[in-house]
C-alpha positions as CSV (number, residue, x, y, z in Angstrom):
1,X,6.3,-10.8,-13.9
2,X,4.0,-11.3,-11.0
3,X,3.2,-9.6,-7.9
4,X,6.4,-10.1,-5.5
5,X,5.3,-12.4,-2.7
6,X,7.0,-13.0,0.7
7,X,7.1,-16.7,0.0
8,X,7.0,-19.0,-3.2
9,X,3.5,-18.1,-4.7
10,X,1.5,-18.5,-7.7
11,X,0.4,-17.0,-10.6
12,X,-2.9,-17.2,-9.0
13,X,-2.6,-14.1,-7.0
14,X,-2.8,-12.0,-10.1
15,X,-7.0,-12.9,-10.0
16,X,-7.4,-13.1,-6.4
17,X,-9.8,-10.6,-4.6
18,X,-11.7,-11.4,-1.5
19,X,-14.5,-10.0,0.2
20,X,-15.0,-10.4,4.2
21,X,-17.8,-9.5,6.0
22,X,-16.7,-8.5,9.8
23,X,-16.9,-10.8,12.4
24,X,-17.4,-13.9,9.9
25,X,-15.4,-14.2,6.6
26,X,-17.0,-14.9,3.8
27,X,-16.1,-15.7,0.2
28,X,-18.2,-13.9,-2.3
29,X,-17.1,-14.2,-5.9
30,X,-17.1,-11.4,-8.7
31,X,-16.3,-13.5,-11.4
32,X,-12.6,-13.6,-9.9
33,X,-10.9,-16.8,-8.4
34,X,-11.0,-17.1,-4.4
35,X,-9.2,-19.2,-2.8
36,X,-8.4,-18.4,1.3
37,X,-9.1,-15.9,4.0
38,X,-8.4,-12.8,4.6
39,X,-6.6,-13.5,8.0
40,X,-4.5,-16.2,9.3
41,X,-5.1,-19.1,11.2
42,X,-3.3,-17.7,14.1
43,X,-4.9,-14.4,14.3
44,X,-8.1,-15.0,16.2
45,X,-8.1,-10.6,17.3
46,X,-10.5,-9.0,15.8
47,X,-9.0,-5.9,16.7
48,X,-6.6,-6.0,14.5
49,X,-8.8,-5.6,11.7
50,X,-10.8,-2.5,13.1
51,X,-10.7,0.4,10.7
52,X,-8.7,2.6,12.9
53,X,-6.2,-0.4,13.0
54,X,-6.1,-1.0,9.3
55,X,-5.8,3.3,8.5
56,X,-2.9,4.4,10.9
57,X,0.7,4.5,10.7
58,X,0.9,4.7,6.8
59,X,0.7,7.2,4.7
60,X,-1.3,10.2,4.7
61,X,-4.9,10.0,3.8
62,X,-5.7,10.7,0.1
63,X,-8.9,12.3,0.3
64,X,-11.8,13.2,2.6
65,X,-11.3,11.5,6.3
66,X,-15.1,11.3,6.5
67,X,-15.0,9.0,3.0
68,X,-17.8,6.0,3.2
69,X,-14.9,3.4,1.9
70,X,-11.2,3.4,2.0
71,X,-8.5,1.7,0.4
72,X,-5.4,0.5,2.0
73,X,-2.9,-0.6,0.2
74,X,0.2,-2.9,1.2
75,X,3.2,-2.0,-1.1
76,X,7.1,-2.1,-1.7
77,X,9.0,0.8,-3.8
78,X,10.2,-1.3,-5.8
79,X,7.8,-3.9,-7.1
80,X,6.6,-3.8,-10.3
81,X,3.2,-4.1,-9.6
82,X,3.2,-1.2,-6.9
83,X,4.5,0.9,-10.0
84,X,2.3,-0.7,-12.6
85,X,-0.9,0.5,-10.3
86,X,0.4,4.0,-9.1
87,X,1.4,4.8,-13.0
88,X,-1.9,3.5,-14.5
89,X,-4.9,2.9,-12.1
90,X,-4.0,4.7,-9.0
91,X,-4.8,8.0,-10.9
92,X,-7.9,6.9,-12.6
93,X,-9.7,6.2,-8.9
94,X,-8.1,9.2,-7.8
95,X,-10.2,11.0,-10.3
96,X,-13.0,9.0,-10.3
97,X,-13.3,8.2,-6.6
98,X,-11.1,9.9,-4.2
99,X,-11.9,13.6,-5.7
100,X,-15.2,13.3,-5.2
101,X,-15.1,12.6,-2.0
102,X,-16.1,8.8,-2.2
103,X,-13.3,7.0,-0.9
104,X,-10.2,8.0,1.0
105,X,-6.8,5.6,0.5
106,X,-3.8,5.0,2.4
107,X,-0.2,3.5,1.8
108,X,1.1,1.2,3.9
109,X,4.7,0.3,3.2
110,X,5.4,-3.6,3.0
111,X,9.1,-3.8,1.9
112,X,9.4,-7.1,1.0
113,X,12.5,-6.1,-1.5
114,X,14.8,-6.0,1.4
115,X,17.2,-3.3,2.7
116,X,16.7,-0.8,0.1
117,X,13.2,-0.2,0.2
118,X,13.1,0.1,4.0
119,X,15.7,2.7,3.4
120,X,13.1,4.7,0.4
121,X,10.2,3.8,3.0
122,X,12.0,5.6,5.8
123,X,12.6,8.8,3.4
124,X,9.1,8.8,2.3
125,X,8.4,9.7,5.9
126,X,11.1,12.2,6.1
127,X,9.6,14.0,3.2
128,X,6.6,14.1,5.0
129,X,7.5,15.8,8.1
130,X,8.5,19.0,5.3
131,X,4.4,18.1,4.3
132,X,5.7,16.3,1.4
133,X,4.6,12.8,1.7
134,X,3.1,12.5,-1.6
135,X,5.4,15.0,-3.7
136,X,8.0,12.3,-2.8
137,X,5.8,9.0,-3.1
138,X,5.5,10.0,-7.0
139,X,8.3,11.0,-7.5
140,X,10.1,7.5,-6.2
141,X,7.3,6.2,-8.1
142,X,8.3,8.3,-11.2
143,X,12.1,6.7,-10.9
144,X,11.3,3.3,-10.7
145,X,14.1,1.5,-12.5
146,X,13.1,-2.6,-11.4
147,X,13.1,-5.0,-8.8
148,X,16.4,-5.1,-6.9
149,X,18.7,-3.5,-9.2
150,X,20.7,-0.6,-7.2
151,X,18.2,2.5,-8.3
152,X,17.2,2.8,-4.9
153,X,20.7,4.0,-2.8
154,X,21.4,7.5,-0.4
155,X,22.6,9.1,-3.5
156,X,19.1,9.0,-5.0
157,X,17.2,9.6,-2.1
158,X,18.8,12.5,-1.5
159,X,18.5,13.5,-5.4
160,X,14.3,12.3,-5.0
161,X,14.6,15.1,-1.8
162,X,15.9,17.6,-4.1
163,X,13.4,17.2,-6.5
164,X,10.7,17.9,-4.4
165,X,12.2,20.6,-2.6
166,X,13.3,19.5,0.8
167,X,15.6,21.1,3.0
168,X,18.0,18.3,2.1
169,X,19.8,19.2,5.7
170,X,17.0,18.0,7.9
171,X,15.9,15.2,5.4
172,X,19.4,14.0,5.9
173,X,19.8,14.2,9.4
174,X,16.0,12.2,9.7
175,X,17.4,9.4,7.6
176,X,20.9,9.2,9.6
177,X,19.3,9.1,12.2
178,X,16.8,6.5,11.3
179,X,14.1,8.1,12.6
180,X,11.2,6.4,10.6
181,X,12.8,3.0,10.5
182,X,10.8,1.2,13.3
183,X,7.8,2.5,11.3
184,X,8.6,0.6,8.8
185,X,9.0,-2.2,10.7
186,X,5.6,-1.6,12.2
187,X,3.6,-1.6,9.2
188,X,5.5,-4.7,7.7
189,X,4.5,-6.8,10.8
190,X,0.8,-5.6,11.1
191,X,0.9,-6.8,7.2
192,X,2.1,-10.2,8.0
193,X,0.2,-10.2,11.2
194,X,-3.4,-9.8,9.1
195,X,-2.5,-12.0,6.3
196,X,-0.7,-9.9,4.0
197,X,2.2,-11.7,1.4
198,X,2.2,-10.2,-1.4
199,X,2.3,-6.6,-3.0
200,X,0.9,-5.3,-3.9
201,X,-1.7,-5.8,-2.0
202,X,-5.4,-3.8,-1.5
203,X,-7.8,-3.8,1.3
204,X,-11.0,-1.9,0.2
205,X,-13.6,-1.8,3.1
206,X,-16.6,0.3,4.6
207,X,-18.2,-0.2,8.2
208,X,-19.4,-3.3,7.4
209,X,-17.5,-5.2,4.9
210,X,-14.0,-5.7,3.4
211,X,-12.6,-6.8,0.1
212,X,-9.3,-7.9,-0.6
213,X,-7.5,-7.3,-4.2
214,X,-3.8,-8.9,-4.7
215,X,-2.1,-7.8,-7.4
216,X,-1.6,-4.5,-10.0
217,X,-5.4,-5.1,-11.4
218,X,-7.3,-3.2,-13.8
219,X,-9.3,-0.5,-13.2
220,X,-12.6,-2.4,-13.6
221,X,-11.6,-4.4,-11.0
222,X,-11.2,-1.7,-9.1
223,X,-14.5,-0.5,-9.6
224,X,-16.4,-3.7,-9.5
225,X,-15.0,-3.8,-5.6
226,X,-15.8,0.0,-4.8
227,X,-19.2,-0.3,-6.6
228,X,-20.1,-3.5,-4.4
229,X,-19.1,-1.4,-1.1
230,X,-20.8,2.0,-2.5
């Protein structure tokens, strides 16, 4: 399986990372293939790659706000990559890097699997106006059951709301309501806005540099990028 692009891709995005220094881009390898920008031909605005730009209307922060180097990353429910990383990796750097205060990290939802995991996106955000962003997050992320094949639906939603707690009368009236939809929306567009095709996808960056990791990596990868920020 590879990392579920946008368009037809290949298998070369599963050793892709990039690193861009801000205003130029530039290439610098770590022993991984490179092979294009970071941003689009048609996005000349700078501005849209500003920290602040790349941090809000996700997730969350994991982690201290005041962290020296943050990881964004672009991701879909139900892509097997996205659950390969938050099952295996994500909780190694958590440990390693965001506990300590090193790095913060963010989720930015790309739903590139269609209808249903806009629908899990939207609840995500639900669950966090109960403060329950990330109880919910894992425990989608505990269900996964594949790419497209009817796990995500309003019965287990609801069921994932349970699970964690929620007052299952507001979290129902946020998602009939569709009150988190056009956030999803958002953060979809800003992806393909800057570049983004693929989940998942990682954006690792300090005030001076960013590095760009496509694919459900291992954690030495991971390391190699924060260590060449840190």
């Amino acid at each position: 399986s590879t990392p579920k692009p946008s368009s037809a891709a290949s298998d070369v995005y599963k050793r892709q990372v990039y690193f861009i220094s801000v205003p130029i881009i530039v290439g610098i390898i770590l022993g991984i293939y490179v092979t294009s920008n970071l941003v689009s031909d048609s996005i000349n605005d700078q501005l849209l790659l500003t920290n602040t730009q790349l941090m809000k209307n996700g997730s969350p922060e994991m982690g201290l706000a005041n962290a020296p180097i943050s990881i964004v990353e672009f991701g879909d429910y139900q892509c097997t990559f996205c659950y390969k990383f938050h099952q295996n990796t994500l909780n190694q750097i958590k440990m390693e890097y965001i506990d300590t205060g090193k790095v913060n990290y963010v989720f930015r939802d790309f739903p590139l699997n269609g209808p249903d995991s806009v629908l899990v996106a939207e609840a995500s955000y639900c669950a966090h106006d109960q403060g329950k962003y990330w109880q919910y997050h894992n425990i989608v992320f505990k269900n996964w059951a594949g790419e497209n094949t009817g796990w995500v639906n309003m019965d287990s939603i609801v069921e994932f709301a349970t699970q964690v707690d929620l007052d299952i009368f507001e979290f129902n009236t946020c998602i009939t309501d569709h009150k988190y939809y056009q956030k999803v929306i958002d953060n979809e567009n800003y992806a393909m806005m800057i570049g983004i095709n693929a989940t998942p996808t990682f954006l690792i960056f300090d005030d001076k540099q960013f590095i760009k990791i496509i694919g459900a990596q291992q954690l030495e990868t991971f390391q190699n990028a924060l260590n060449q920020l840190g």
